[in-house]
C-alpha positions in Angstrom: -1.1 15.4 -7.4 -0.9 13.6 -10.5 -3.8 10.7 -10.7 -2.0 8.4 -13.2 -0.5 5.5 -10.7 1.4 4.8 -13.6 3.5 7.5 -13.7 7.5 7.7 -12.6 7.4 8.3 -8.7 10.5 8.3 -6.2 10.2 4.3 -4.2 12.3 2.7 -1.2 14.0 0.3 -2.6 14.3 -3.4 -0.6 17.4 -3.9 1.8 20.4 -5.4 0.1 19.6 -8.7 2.1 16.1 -9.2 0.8 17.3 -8.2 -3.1 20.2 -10.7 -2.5 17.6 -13.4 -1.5 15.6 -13.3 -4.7 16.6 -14.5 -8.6 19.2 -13.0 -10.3 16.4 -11.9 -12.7 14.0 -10.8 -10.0 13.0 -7.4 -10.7 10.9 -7.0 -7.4 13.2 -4.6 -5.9 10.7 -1.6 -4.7 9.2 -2.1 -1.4 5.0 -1.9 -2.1 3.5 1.8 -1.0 0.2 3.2 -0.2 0.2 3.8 -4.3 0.3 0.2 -5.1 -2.4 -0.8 -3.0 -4.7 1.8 -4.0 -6.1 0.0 -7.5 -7.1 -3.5 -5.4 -8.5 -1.1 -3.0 -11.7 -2.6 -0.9 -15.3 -2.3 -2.9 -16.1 0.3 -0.3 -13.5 2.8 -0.7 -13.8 2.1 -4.4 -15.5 6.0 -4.7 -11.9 7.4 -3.1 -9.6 9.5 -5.4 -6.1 8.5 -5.2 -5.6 11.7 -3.2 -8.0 11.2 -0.1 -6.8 7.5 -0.2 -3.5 8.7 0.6 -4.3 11.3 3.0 -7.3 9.4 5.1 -5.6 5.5 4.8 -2.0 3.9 6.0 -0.9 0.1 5.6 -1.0 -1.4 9.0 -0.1 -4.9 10.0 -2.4 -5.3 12.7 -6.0 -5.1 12.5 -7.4 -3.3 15.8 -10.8 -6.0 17.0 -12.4 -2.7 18.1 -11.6 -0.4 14.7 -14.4 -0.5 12.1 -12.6 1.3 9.3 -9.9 -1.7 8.8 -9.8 -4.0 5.9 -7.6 -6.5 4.9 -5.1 -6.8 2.0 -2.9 -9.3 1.7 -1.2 -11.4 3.8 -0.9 -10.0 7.2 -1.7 -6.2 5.8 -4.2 -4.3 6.5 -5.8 -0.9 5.8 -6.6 1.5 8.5 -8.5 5.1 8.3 -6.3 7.3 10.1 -7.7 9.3 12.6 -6.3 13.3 12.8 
């Protein structure tokens, strides 16, 4: 897996309704990944490699009251350690 969050990558692009919403010179097409999140990661996963941030965390919009490994975003986001 390439490191470089930079790099070209496939992305889901925003319904037609939501693009249709914004400025004609919006550019904020691409709905926001696991990727994007991963350089504003919290202080204490900060140590994770892209790779095991991907693997061990999903984007959640409910934080569980009982589930230590959550931590907030943005907005009504949150991270969550998934559990296999």
């Amino acid at each position: 897996m390439a490191s470089n969050v930079n790099e070209m990558r496939n992305r889901k692009i925003k319904t037609f309704n939501k693009i249709k919403a914004f400025d004609e010179n919006s550019t904020n097409i691409y709905c926001p990944s696991l990727i994007d999140y991963y350089p504003s990661r919290p202080k204490e996963l900060k140590s994770l490699n892209l790779s095991d941030f991907i693997r061990f965390w999903e984007i959640t919009r409910q934080m569980s009251k009982n589930d230590e490994d959550c931590y907030k975003l943005v907005l009504n986001l949150f991270l969550k350690k998934v559990c296999y």
